[in-house]
C-alpha positions as CSV (number, residue, x, y, z in Angstrom):
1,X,82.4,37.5,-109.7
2,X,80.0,37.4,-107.4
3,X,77.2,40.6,-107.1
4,X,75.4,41.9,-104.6
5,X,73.0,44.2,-104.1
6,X,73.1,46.3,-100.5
7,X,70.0,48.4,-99.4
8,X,69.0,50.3,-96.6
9,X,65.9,52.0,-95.1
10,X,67.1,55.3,-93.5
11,X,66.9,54.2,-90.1
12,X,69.1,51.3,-91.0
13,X,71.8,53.7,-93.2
14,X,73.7,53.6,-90.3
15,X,73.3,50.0,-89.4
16,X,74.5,48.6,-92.7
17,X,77.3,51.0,-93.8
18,X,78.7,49.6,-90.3
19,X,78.4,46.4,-91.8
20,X,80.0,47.5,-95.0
21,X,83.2,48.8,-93.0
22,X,83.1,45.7,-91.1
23,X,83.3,43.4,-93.8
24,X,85.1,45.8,-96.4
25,X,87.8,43.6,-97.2
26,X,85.3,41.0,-98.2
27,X,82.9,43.0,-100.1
28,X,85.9,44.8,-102.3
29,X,86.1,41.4,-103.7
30,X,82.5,41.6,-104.9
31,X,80.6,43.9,-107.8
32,X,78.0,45.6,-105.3
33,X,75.2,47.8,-106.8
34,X,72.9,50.3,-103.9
35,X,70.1,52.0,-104.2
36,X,71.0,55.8,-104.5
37,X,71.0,57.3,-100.6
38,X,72.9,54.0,-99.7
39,X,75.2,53.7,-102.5
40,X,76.1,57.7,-101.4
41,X,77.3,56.5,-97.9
42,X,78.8,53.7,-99.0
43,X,81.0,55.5,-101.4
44,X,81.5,58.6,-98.4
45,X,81.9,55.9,-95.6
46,X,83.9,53.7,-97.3
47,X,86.7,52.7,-99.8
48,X,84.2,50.3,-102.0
49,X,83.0,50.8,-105.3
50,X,79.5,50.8,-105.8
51,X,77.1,51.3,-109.0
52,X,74.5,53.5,-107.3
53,X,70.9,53.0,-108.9
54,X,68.1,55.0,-108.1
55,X,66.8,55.7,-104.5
56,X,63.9,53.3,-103.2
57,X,60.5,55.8,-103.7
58,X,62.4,56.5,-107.2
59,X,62.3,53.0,-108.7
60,X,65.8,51.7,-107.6
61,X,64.0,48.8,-105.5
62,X,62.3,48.1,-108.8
63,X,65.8,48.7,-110.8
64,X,67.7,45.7,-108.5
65,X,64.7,43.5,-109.1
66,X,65.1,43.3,-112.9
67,X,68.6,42.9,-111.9
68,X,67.6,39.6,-110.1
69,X,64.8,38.4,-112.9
70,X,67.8,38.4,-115.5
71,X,69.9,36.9,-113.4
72,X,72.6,39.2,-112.7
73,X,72.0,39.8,-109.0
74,X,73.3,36.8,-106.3
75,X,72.2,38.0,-103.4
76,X,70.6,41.1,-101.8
77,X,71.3,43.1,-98.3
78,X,68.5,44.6,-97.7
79,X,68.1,46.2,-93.7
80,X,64.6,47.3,-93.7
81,X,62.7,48.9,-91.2
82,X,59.9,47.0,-89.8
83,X,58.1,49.2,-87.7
84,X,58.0,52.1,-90.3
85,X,55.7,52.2,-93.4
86,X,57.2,52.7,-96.4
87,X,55.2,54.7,-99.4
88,X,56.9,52.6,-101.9
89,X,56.1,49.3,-99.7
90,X,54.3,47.8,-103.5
91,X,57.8,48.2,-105.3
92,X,60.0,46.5,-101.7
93,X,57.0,43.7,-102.1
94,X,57.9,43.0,-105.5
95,X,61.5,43.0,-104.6
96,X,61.0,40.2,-101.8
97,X,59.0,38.3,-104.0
98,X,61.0,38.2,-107.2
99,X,64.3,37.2,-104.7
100,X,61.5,34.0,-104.0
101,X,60.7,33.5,-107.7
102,X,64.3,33.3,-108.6
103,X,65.8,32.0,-105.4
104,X,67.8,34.3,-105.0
105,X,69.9,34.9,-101.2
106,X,68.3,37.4,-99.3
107,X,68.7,39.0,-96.0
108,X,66.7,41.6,-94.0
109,X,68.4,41.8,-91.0
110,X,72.1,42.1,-89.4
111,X,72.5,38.3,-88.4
112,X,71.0,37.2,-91.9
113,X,73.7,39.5,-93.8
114,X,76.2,37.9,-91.8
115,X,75.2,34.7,-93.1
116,X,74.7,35.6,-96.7
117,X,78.0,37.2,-96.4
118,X,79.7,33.9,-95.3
119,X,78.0,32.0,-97.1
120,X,79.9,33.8,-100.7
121,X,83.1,33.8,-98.4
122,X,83.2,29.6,-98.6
């Protein structure tokens, strides 16, 4: 089955449970895992089922990396906000890099999500 991490920086909460309702029949097909704030919405907002790590500042950036360094992760949502700094901007770094390391899909922004998310659909 494939798994998929979905993440969100507050100002982009809204932006991706959006896409979550958008493409809910899709996504129920898949084992998604948030970080905590997301994963909250996403169960409120929605009918999915998601396994809710920590939030971002508390390690849950870090916790969906290991994810992708085993090998468990095969792609990643991830709407951050680029004109906002982040005071766990070290662990998101790691994040983006390990995705690199271990080729894994990534997207950072609406049109790249829809793409990732087509891309599983095929």
């Amino acid at each position: 089955m494939t798994r998929i991490a979905l993440i969100a920086h507050d100002e982009k909460k809204p932006e991706l449970v959006e896409f979550a309702q958008t493409h809910e029949s899709q996504l129920r097909d898949y084992d998604l895992i948030a970080t905590g704030t997301t994963g909250k919405r996403l169960l409120e907002e929605t009918d999915l089922d998601v396994d809710r790590k920590e939030s971002g500042p508390l390690g849950g950036d870090m916790m969906i990396g290991a994810e992708v360094a085993a090998g468990n992760l095969d792609g990643i949502v991830f709407l951050r906000d680029p004109l906002r700094a982040q005071p766990h901007e070290p662990d998101i770094s790691a994040l983006l890099r390990i995705c690199d390391v271990h080729d894994t899909a990534l997207a950072t922004n609406l049109s790249s999500a829809e793409f990732l998310i087509e891309g599983f659909a095929e």
